[in-house]
C-alpha positions in Angstrom: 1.4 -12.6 17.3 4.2 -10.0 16.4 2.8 -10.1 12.5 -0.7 -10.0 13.5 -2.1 -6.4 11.9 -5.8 -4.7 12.4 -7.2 -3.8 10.0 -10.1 -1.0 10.1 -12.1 -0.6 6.7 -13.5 3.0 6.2 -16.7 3.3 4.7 -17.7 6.2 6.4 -14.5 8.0 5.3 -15.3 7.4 2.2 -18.5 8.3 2.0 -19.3 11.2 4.1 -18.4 13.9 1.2 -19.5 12.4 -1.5 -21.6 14.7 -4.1 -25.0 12.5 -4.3 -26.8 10.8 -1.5 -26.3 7.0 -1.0 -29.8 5.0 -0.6 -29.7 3.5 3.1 -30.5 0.6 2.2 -27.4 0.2 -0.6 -25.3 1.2 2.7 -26.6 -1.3 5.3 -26.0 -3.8 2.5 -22.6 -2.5 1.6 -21.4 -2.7 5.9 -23.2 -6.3 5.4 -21.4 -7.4 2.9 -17.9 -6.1 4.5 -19.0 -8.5 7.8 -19.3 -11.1 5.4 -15.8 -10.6 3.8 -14.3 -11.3 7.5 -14.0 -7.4 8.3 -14.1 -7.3 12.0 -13.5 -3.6 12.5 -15.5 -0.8 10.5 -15.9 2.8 10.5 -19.2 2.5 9.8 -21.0 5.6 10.6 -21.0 8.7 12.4 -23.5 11.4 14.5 -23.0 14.7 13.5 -24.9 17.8 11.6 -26.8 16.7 9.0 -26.6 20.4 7.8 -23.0 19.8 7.7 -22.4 16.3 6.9 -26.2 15.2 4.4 -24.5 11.7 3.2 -24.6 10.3 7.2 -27.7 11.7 8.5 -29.0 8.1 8.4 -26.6 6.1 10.6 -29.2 5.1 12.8 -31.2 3.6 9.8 -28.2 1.8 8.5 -27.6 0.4 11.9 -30.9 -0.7 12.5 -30.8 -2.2 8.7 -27.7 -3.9 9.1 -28.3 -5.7 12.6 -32.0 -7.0 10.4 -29.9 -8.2 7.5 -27.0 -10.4 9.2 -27.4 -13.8 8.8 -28.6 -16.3 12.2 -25.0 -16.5 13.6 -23.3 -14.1 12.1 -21.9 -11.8 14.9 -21.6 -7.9 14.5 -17.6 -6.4 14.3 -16.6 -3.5 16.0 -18.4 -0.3 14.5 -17.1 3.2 15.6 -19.3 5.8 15.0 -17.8 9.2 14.8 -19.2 12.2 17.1 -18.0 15.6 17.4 -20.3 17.1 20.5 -22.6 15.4 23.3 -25.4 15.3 21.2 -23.5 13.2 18.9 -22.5 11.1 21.6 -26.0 10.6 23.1 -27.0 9.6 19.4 -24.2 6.6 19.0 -24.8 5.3 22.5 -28.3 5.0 22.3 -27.9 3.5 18.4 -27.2 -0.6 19.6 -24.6 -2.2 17.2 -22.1 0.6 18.1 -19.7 -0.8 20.0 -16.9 2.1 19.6 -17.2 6.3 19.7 -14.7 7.7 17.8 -13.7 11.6 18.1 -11.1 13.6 15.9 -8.8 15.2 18.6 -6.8 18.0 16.4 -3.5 19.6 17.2 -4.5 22.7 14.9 -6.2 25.5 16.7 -6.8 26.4 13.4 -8.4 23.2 12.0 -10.1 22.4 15.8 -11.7 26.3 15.0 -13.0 25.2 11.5 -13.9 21.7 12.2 -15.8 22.2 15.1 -15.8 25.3 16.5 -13.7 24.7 19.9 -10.9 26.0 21.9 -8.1 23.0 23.0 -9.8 23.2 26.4 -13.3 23.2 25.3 -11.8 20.0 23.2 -10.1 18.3 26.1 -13.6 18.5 28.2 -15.4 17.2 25.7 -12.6 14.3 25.4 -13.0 13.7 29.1 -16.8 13.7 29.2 -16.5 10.6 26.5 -14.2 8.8 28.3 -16.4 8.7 31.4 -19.2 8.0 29.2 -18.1 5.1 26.9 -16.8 3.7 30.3 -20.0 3.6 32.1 -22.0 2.2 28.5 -19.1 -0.6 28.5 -18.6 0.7 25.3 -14.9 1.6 23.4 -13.4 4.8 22.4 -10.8 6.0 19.6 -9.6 9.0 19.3 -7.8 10.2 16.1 -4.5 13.1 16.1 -5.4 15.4 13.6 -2.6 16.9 12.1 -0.2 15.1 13.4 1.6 14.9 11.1 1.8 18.3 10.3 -0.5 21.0 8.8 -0.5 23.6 6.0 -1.1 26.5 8.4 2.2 27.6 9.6 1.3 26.9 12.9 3.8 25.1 15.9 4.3 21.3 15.1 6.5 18.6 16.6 6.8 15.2 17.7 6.6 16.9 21.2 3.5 18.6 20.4 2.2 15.0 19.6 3.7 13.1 22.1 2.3 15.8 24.9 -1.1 15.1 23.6 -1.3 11.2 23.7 0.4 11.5 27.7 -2.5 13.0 28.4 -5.0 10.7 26.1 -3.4 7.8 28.1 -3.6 10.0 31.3 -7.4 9.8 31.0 -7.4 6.4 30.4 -7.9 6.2 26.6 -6.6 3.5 25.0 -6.8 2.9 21.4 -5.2 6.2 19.8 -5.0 6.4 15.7 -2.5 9.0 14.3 -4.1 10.9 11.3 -2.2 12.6 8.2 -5.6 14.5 7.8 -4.1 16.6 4.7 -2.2 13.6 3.3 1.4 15.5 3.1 3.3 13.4 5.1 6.2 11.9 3.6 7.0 7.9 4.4 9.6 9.2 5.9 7.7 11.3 8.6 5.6 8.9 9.3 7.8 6.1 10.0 9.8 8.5 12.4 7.2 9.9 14.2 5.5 6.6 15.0 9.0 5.7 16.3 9.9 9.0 18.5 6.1 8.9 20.2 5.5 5.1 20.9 7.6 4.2 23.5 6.3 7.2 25.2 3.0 6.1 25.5 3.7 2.0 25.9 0.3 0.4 26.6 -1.8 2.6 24.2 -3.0 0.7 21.2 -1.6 3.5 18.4 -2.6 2.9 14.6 -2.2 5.1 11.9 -5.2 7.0 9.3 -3.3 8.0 6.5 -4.2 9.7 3.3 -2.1 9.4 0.4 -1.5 9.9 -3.6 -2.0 6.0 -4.8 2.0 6.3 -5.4 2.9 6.9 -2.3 0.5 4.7 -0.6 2.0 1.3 -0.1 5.6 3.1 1.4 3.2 4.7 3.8 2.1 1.6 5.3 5.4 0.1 5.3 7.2 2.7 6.9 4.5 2.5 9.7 4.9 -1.5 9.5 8.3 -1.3 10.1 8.2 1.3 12.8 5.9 -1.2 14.7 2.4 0.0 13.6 0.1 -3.0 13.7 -3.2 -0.8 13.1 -4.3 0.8 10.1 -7.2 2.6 8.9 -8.0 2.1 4.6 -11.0 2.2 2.5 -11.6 0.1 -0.4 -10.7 1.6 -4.1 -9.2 4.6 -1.8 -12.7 6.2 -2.1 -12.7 9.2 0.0 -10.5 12.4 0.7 -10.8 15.5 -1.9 -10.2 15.8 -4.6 -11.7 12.2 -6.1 -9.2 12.3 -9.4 -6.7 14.1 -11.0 -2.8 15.0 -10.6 -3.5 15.6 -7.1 -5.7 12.6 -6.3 -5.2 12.6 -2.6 -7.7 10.5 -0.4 -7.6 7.1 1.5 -5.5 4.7 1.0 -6.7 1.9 -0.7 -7.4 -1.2 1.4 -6.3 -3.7 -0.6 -3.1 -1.6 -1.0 -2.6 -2.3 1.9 -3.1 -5.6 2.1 -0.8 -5.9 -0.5 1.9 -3.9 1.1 1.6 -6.0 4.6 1.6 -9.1 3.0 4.8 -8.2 1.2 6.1 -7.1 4.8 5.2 -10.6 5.9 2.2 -9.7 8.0 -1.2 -11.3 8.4 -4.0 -8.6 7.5 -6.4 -11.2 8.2 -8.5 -10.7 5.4 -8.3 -13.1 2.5 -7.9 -10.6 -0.8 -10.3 -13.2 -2.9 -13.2 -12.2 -0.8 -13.2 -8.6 -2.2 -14.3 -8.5 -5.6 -18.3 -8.3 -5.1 -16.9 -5.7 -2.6 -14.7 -3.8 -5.3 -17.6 -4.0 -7.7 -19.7 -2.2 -5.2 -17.4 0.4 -4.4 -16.8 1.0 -8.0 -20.4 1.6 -8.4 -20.5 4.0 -5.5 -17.6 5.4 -7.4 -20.0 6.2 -10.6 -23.1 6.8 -9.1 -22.3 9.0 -6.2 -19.0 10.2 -6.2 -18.6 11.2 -10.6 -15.3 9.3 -9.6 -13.3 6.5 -11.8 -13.9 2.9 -11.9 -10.7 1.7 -10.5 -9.4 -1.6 -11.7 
């Protein structure tokens, strides 16, 4: 159906910086709870440094957690896990329940040097070696443009520089690719016409959008990408996530029932019924005061 939308809840996102550690077994209940609600695609977890990244060095615990905890014919959703080397990858393919790797694929050189330490070829390699890999597990991959919407570091940018990367995602047979405003500056403007100008280029890829947002700018986000012809989008709930958590420059996810809000209002069908969030808002909002020193939000 033309108004049919994905949607892909971020709990992970939202999460991974937080200031205080989140109990395991609060997060397998949390990703439970989500299933539950009728969410049937999560960022769940992700495989990476726990020097680097404390608040997910438990993802296989919260997998194994939440595949105990679902109810007798309740079925797991998609769960990406996020990796960013092979030992990453080795851990999410061998954890069951993930049924997607997900990698962050940037356009910086600058942001690919302090995010993981790798040239654009290095990158690519890495890119190819989980393509062949998720093929032969018969699992999924999703790979997310950072910066591509632009960056602070006065380097080259351009709907070409975009476009030249998702030929050759596509050329290597990826197929679900998610355009990410990593830093949260893009206008509704840009984003609407870059989804437009790179599309058509790459027919056949499934291409969704990760944006970050101020709260006042969220909901012409997602309809500019709605009206472009963006039919997946990434949110969390409360728009827990991104740095800083309050303030004037409050810039983070965007909040999931924002954008339910907004795509209903377009006409869409998000596919998730709005009344089946509260217990879900009333857990976030306690993540919010517990872990993150963040406001409730109403």
């Amino acid at each position: 159906m033309e108004n049919s939308t994905t949607i892909v809840e971020c709990p992970r996102d939202a999460w991974q910086g937080l200031p205080e550690l989140i109990p395991t077994e609060y997060k397998a209940e949390y990703l439970k709870q989500l299933v539950l609600a009728g969410f049937k695609h999560m960022d769940a977890v992700s495989f990476v440094s726990p020097k680097h990244v404390k608040q997910m060095a438990d993802s296989e615990d919260v997998m194994a957690k939440l595949n105990a905890s679902l109810p007798r014919g309740v079925e797991l959703p998609e769960i990406i896990g996020i990796v960013v080397n092979e030992r990453g990858l080795e851990r999410a393919l061998a954890t069951p329940g993930v049924t997607t790797v997900g990698y962050p694929y940037s356009i910086s050189a600058y942001f690919r040097r302090a995010n993981a330490n790798m040239t654009k070829n290095e990158s690519r390699l890495l890119v190819e070696k989980l393509r062949k890999e998720t093929l032969a597990a018969k699992k999924d991959l999703v790979i997310y443009i950072s910066m591509a919407f632009g960056n602070p570091y006065d380097e080259p940018w351009g709907p070409e520089i975009v476009a030249e990367a998702m030929e050759w995602l596509k050329g290597i047979r990826v197929r679900t690719v998610s355009l990410a405003d990593t830093v949260g500056t893009a206008s509704p403007e840009l984003v609407g016409d870059l989804y437009r100008q790179v599309k058509d280029e790459v027919a056949g890829l499934e291409l969704g959008v990760h944006l970050h947002s101020r709260p006042e700018n969220a909901e012409a986000k997602i309809l500019a990408a709605y009206q472009a012809g963006c039919r997946r989008f990434d949110s969390a709930l409360t728009g827990l996530g991104g740095c800083p958590f309050a303030g004037d420059n409050l810039v983070g996810n965007i909040a999931t029932e924002d954008v339910l809000a907004a795509l209903k209002k377009a006409g869409a069908d998000p596919g998730i019924d709005s009344a089946r969030l509260a217990p879900l808002l009333s857990m976030t909002n306690e993540i919010r005061a517990k872990y993150a020193h963040a406001p409730l939000v109403n």
